[in-house]
Every structure is written in structure tokens, then in C-alpha cells.
C-alpha positions in Angstrom: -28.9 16.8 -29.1 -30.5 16.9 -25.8 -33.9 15.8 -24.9 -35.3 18.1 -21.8 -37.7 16.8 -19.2 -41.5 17.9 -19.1 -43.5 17.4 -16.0 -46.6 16.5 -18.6 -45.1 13.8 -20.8 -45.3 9.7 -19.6 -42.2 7.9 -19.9 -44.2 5.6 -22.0 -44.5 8.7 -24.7 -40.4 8.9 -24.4 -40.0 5.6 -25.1 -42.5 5.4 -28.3 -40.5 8.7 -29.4 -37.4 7.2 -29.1 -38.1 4.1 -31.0 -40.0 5.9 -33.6 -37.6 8.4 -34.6 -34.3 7.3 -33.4 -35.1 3.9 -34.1 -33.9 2.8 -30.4 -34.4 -0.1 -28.9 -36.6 -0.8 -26.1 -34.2 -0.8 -23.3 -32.1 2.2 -24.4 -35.8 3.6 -24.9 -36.3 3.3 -21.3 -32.5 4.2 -20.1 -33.0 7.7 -21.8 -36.7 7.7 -20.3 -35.0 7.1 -16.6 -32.0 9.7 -17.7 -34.1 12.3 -18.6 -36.8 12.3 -15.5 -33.9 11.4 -12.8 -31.7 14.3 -14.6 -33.9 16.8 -16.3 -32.1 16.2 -19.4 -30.7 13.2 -21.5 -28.4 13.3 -24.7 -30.3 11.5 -27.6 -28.4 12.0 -30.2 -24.9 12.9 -32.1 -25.2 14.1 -35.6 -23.8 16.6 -37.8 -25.6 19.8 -37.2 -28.2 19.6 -40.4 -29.1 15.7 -39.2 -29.4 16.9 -35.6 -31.7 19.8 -36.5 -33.2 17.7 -39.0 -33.9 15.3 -35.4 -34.5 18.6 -33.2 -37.6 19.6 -35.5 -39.1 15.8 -35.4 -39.0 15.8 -31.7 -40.5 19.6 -31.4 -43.3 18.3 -33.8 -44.1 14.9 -32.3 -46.8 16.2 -30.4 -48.8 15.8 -27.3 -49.1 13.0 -24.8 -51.9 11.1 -25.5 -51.9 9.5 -21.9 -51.8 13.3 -20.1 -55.8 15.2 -20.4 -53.5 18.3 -19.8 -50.8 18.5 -22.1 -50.4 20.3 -24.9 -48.0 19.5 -27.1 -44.5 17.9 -27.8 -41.3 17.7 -25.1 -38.1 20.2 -25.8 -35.2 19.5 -27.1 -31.5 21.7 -27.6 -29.2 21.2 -29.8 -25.3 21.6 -27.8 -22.1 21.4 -29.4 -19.6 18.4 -28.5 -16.4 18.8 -26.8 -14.9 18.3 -29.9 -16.8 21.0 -31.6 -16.2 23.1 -29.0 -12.4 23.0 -29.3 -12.0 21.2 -26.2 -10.6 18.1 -27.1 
């Protein structure tokens, strides 16, 4: 799963996601926060495709940045197939 970068959400609300729902640790937290601002986008997560939708749904419902006056809700994420799933070994 891949986590998609939002102009309106504090790399302190990545990192509370992270540890809250991926149980992450606090530097990985941050490596994914760094990832996903320098990149636009950061993988998260590999899971069968019920878990990772199960994951998908969590991060679509998280909710707003508390920190930001004007956003207005929870960051994106995509689900992708691996390489493996997509035949290319």
C-alpha cells in the first residue's frame, strides 16, 4: 500500500498515523514521513489484498490534521500490486 503526500497534513500527523495503525516505530515513523514529502509517495505496507484494504480504509478514515486550520480530512492512500503479483518476478 502506498501512502500519497498532501500539502495539508504535518509530518507530525504521519508519524502519529504510522504508529497508531501500523504499529511503527518512531524512526521508521519519521523515514516514511521524510519518504513521502521528499517523494510524493511512500510504501507503508505489504499485506494480502483483504489486510491491505482492511489498512487502506483505516488511513482514508483517520481524519484531519489537527495542527492544519485548513484541512479537511484524512491523507490518500492506493493500494498497487507487487512485482510478484504482477507476474514479474
Amino acid at each position: 500500500m502506498v501512502l500519497l503526500d498532501s500539502e495539508v497534513h504535518t509530518d507530525t500527523y504521519v508519524i502519529r498515523m504510522m504508529q497508531e495503525l501500523f504499529n511503527v516505530a518512531g524512526e521508521k515513523a519519521t523515514q516514511i514521513a521524510e519518504m513521502v514529502d521528499a517523494h510524493g509517495r511512500a510504501v507503508v505496507f505489504t499485506a494480502h489484498k483483504e489486510l491491505a484494504e482492511l489498512k487502506r480504509d483505516q488511513i482514508l478514515g483517520y481524519g484531519r490534521d489537527p495542527q492544519v486550520s485548513v484541512c479537511k480530512g484524512s491523507m490518500s492512500a492506493v493500494i498497487e500490486p507487487t512485482q510478484e503479483e504482477d507476474g514479474q518476478k
